[in-house]
N, C-alpha and C positions, 0 to 999 in steps of 0.2 A: 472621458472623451465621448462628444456625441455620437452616436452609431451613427448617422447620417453622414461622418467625416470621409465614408470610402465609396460615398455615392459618387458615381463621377453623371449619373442624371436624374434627377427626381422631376415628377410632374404629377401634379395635385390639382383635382375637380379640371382635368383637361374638357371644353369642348371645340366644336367647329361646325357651325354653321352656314348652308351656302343657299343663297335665294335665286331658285331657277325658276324664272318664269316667275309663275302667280304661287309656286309650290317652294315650302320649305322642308332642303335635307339636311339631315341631322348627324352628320357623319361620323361626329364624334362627342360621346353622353358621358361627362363624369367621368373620363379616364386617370386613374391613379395609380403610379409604381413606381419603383428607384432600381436602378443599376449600379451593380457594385464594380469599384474598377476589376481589371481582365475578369469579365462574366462573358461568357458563351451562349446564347439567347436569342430565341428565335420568335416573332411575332405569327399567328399562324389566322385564319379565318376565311369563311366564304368570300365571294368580287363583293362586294359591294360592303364588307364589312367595319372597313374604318382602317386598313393596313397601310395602303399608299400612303391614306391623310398622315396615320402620325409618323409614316417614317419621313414624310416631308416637314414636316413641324421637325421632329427630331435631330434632323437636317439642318434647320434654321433656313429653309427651305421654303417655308410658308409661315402664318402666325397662328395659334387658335384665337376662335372667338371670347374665349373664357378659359380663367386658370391659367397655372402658373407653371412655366419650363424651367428649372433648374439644370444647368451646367456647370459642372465643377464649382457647386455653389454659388453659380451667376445669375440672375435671373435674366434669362433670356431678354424680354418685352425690354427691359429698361437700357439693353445695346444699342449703340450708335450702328447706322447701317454700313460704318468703316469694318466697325467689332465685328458685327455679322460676315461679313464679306471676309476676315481676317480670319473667324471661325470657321467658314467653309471651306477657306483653302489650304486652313494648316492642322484645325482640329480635327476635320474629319474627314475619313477617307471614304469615296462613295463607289460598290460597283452596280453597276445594271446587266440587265438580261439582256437588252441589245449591244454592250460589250461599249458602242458610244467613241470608236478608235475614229480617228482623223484616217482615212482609207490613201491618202497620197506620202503619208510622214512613216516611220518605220518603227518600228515596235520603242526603240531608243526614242525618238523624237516625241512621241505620243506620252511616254514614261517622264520625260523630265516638261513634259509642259507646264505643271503646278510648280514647280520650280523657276520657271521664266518671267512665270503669274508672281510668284514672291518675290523675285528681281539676285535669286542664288548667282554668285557668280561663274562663269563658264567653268572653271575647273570642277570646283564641289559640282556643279550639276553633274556634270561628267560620272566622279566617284559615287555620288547617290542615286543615279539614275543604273549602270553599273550591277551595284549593290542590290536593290530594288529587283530587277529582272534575273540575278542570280538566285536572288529570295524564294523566287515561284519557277526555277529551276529554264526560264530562257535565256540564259547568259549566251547560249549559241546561237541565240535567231536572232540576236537587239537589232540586227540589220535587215531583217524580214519587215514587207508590207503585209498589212493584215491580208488580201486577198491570198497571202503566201503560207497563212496560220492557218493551224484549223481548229473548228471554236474553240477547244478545250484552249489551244494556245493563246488563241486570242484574250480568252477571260483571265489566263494568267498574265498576260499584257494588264488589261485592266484594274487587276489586284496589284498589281507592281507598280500601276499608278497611284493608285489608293493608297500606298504602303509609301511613299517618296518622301513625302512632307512629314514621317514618324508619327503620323495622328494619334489623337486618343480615343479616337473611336473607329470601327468601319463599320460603316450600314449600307447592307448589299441586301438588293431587294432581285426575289427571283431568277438569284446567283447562277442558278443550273435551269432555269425555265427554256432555255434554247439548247441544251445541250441531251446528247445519249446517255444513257442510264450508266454507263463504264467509266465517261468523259463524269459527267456528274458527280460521281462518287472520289475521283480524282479530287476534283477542284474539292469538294466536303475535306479530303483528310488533309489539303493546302489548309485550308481555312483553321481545320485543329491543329498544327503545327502553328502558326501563326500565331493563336491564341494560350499555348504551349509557349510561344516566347516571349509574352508576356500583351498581347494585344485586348481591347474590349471590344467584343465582334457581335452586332444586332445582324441575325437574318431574318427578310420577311419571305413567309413561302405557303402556296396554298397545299407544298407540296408534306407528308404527315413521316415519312419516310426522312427528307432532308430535315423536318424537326427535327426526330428522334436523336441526331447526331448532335444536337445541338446540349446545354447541362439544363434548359428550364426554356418551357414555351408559355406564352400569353396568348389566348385563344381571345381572338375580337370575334362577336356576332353584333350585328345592328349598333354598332360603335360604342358597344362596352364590351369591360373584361368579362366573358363568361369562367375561365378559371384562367389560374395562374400556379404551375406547377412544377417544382423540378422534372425533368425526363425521367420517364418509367414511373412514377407516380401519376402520371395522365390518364384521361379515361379515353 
């Protein structure tokens, strides 16, 4: 069997080029590496290092300029933009640092809207959205506005959205960048449970601490790998 058979993402000589103005940036040079299904793995680097870029390429979210994205042995570039669209809402689960909650719907409503997006019927949504918000331990707020959460809550809304659709990936960028250092460490040991149940979790994070938690960080500077290393082998 080809070792490559448990990759669930390979991407070979990745770049991304963007022409601002009269100046070209280089955002992303030669990026090469595969993820293995449930791998724990965290993307880490200075602002300007190439992190956004490829968790948005990652995403299907944006395209590189060069090389090739491999998903579950797909190549990415060669999807119809239905696939793509199909991939985004059912492949992969996304959280952000701004949490991103609809502020008038209620932690329930927000939770099953990728479900509405797929056309699930009311009941199932019901049961999976439910389920979802039991996962990240709000099963007693599903009727809370976010104004009524507080962040730590709210990111678990977020992650219960992520989690709806059973993806095979979640790529959550800057998961705890809004949150206290107590709140933080909370959502980190959700994320190991998670991953524990069998999920494949990318986090992007400037922060070296939320690496640490993570089983292998990829260090981007000036939009390449500077090292790639299981956790605690890191320098």
């Amino acid at each position: 069997m080809d070792s490559r058979d448990n990759d669930l993402i390979r991407v070979e000589d990745l770049w991304k080029v963007y022409q601002l103005e009269k100046q070209e940036v280089r955002a992303l040079q030669g990026v090469s590496f595969a993820v293995r299904r449930n791998e724990f793995m965290s993307i880490m680097g200075p602002s300007g290092g190439g992190k956004s870029t490829l968790m948005n390429i990652l995403g299907c979210l944006d395209t590189p300029t060069g090389g090739s994205y491999f998903l579950n042995g797909k190549l990415v570039s060669a999807m119809t933009e239905n696939e793509l669209a199909r991939i985004r809402n059912r492949e992969i689960g996304f959280v952000f640092q701004v949490f991103n909650l609809l502020p008038r719907a209620t932690a329930f409503r927000n939770v099953e809207l990728p479900l509405i997006y797929k056309g699930t019927k009311k009941k199932d949504r019901e049961g999976r959205g439910k389920r979802a918000l039991e996962m990240v331990e709000m099963g007693g707020r599903m009727n809370h506005r976010p104004n009524e959460l507080s962040g730590g809550e709210r990111q678990r809304v977020a992650i219960a959205r992520a989690l709806v659709n059973e993806p095979a990936i979640i790529l959550a960028d800057e998961p705890t960048g809004n949150l206290d250092s107590k709140t933080g460490s909370e959502i980190m040991n959700l994320f190991r449970q998670l991953h524990d149940g069998g999920n494949t979790i990318i986090i992007v994070t400037h922060d070296r601490d939320v690496a640490d938690q993570t089983q292998r960080i990829i260090f981007l500077r000036d939009g390449r790998i500077e090292w790639d290393r299981p956790t605690g082998e890191s320098g």
